[in-house]
KOLVO-215214 format. One record per residue: residue number from 1; x, y, z of N, C-alpha, C in turn. Coordinates in Angstrom, 2 decimals. Layout:
N
    i      n.u      n.v      n.w     ca.u     ca.v     ca.w      c.u      c.v      c.w
  NUM        X        Y        Z        X        Y        Z        X        Y        Z
...
//
This chain:
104
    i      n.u      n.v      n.w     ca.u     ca.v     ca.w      c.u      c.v      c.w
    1   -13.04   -21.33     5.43   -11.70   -21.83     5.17   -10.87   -20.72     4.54
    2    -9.35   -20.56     5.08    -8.43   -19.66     4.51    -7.95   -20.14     3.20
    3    -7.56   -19.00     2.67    -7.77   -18.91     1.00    -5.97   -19.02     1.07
    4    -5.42   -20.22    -0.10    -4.12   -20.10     0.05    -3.50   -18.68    -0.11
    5    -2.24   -18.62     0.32    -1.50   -17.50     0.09    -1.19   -17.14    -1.60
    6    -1.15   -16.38    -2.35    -0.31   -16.45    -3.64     0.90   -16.47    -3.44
    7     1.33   -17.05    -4.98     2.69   -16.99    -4.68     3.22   -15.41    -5.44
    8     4.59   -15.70    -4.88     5.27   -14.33    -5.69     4.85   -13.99    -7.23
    9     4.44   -14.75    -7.49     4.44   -14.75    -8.97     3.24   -14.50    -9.17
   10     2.31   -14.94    -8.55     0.94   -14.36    -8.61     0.37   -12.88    -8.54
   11     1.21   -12.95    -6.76     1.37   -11.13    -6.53     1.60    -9.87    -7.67
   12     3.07   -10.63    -8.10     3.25   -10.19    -9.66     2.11    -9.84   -10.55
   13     1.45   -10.80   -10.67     0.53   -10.56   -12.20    -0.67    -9.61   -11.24
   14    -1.12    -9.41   -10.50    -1.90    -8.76    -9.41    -1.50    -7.35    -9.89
   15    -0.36    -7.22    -9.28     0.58    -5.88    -8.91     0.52    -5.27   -10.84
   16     0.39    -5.70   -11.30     0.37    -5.62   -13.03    -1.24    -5.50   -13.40
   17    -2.07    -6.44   -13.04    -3.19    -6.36   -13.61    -3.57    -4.55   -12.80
   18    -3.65    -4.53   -11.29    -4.09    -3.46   -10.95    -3.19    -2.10   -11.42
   19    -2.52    -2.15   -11.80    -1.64    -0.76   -12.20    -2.14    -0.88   -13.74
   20    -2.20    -1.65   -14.57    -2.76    -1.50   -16.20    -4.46    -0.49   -15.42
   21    -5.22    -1.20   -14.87    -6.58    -0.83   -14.37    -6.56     0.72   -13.58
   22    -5.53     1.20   -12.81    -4.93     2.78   -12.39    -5.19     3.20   -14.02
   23    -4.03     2.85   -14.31    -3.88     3.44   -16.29    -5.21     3.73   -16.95
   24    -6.03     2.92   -17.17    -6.47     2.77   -17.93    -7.84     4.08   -17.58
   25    -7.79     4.07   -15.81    -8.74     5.14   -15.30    -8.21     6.48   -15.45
   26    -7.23     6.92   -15.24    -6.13     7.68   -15.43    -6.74     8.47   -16.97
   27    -6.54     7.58   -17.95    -6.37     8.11   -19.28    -8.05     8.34   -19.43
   28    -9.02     7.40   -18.81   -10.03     7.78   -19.12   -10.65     9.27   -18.97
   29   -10.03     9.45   -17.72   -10.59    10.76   -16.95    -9.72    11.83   -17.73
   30    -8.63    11.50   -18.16    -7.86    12.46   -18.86    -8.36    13.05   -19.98
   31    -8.83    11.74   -21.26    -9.54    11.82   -22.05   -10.82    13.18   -22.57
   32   -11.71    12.57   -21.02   -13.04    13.32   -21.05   -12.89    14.84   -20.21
   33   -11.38    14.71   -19.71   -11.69    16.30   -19.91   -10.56    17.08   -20.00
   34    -9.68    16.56   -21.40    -9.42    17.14   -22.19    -7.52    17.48   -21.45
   35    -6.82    16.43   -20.58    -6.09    16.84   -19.76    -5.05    15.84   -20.70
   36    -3.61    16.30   -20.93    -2.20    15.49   -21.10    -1.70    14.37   -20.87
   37    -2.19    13.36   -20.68    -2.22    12.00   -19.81    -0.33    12.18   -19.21
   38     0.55    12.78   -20.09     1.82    12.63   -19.75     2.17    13.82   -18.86
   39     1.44    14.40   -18.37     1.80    15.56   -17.54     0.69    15.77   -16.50
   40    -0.32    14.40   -16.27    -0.51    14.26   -15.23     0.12    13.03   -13.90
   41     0.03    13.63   -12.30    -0.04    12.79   -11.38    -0.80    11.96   -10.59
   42    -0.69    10.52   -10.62    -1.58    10.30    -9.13    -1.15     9.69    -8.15
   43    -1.58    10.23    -6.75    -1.27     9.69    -6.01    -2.73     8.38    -5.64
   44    -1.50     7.21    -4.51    -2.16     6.34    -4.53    -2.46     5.80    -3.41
   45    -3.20     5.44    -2.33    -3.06     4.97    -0.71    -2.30     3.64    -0.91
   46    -1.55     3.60    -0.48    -1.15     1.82    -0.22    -0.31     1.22    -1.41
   47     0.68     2.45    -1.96     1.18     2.34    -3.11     2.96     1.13    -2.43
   48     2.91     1.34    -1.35     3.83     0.54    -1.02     4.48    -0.59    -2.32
   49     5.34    -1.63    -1.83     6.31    -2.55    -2.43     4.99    -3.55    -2.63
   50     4.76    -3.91    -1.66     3.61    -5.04    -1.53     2.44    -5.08    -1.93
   51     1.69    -6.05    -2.95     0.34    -5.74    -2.85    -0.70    -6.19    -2.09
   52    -1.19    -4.69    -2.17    -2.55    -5.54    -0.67    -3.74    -5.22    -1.08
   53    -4.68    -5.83    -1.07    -6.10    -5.62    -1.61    -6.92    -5.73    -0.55
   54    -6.77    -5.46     1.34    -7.48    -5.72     1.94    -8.36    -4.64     2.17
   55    -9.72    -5.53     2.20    -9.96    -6.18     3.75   -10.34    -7.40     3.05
   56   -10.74    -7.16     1.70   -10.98    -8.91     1.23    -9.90    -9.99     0.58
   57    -8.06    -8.86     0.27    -7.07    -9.99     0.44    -7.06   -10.03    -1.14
   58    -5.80   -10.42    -1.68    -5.40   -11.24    -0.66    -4.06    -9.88    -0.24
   59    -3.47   -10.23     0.60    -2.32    -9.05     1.03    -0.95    -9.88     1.33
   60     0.08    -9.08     0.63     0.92    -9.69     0.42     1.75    -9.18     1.51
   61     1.93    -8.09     2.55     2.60    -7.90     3.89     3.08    -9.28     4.71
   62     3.96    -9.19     4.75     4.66   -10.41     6.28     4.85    -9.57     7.50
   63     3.86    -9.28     8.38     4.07    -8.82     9.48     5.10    -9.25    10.31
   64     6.45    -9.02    10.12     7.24   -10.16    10.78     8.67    -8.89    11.19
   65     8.44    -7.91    10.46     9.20    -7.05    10.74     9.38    -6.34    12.08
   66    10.59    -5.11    11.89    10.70    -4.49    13.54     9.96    -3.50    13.97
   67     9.67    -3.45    15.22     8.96    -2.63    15.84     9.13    -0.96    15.75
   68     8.37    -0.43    14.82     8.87     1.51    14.73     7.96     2.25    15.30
   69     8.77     3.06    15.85     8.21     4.17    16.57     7.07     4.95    15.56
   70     5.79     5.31    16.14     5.27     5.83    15.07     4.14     7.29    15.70
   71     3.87     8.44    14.65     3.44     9.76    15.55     4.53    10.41    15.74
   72     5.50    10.27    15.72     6.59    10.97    15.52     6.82    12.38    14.51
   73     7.05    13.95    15.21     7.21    14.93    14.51     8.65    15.10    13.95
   74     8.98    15.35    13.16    10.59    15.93    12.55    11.55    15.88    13.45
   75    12.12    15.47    13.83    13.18    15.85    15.10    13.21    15.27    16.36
   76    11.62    15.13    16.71    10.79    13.95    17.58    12.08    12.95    18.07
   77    12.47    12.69    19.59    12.89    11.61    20.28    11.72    10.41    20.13
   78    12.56     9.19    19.79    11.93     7.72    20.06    10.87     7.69    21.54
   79    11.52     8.31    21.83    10.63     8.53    23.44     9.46     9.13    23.42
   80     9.52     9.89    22.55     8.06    11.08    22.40     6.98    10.30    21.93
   81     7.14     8.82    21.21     6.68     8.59    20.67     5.40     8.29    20.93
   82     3.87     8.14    20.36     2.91     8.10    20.47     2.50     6.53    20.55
   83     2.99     5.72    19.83     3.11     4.17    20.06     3.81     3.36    18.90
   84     4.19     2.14    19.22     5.15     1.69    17.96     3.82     0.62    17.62
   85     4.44     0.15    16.30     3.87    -0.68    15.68     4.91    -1.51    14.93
   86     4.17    -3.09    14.28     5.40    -3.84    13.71     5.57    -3.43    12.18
   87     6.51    -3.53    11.47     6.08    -3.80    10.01     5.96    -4.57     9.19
   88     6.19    -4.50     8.33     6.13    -5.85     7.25     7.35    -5.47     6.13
   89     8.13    -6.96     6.74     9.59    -7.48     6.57     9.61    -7.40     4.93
   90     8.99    -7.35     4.10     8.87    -7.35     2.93     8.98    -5.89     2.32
   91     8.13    -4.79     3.24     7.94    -3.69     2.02     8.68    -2.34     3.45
   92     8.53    -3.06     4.61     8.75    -1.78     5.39     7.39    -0.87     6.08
   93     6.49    -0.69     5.63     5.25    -0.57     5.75     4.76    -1.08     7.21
   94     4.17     0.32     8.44     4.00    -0.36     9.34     2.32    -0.72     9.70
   95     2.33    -1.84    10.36     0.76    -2.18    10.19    -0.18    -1.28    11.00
   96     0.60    -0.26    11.72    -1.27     0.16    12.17    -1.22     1.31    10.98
   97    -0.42     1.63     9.92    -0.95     2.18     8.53    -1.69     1.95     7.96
   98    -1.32     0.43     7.97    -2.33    -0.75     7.06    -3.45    -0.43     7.34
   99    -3.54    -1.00     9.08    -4.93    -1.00     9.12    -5.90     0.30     9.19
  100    -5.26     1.18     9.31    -6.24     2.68     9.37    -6.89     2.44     8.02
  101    -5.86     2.69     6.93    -5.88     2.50     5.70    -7.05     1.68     5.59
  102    -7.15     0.16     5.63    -7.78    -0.50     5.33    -9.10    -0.82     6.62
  103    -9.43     0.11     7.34   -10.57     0.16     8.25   -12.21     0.21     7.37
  104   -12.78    -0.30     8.18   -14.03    -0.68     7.43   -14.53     0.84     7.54
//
């Protein structure tokens, strides 16, 4: 059986609990070896608007968005393109990102 959706508000406390848990790894590693916590960066996969925790969810994307050209180099015609994909009407984010991203 499918697991209800959260609501916005849930997403919320999600999108909060996991960024305190970034932090908290962040400062650890900073800690033990001896690095500025305020003058370091991280980058993040899937740092998008939306939160998504897949492949086990819950993911907050609405695939409902428009179709973008994607493989595209700098300058690249729509035509050149390698194949489109849809996104998600919420963050912009197109799904065959997602799913590379989130491939088993």
């Amino acid at each position: 059986m499918k697991k209800p959706r959260p609501t916005d508000e849930e997403f919320a406390d999600l999108k909060c609990k996991r960024d305190a848990a970034i932090e908290a790894t962040v400062r650890e590693i900073c800690e033990k070896q001896g690095w500025d916590f305020d003058k370091v960066s991280v980058h993040r996969s899937g740092a998008h608007g939306c939160y998504c925790a897949c492949p086990d969810g819950p993911c907050q994307h609405i695939w409902d968005g428009p179709d973008v050209p994607i493989g595209l180099e700098n300058g690249e015609d729509e035509s050149q393109a390698r194949g489109w994909s849809i996104t998600c009407s919420l963050c912009g984010q197109d799904a065959m990102s997602h799913d590379i991203r989130c491939a088993p």
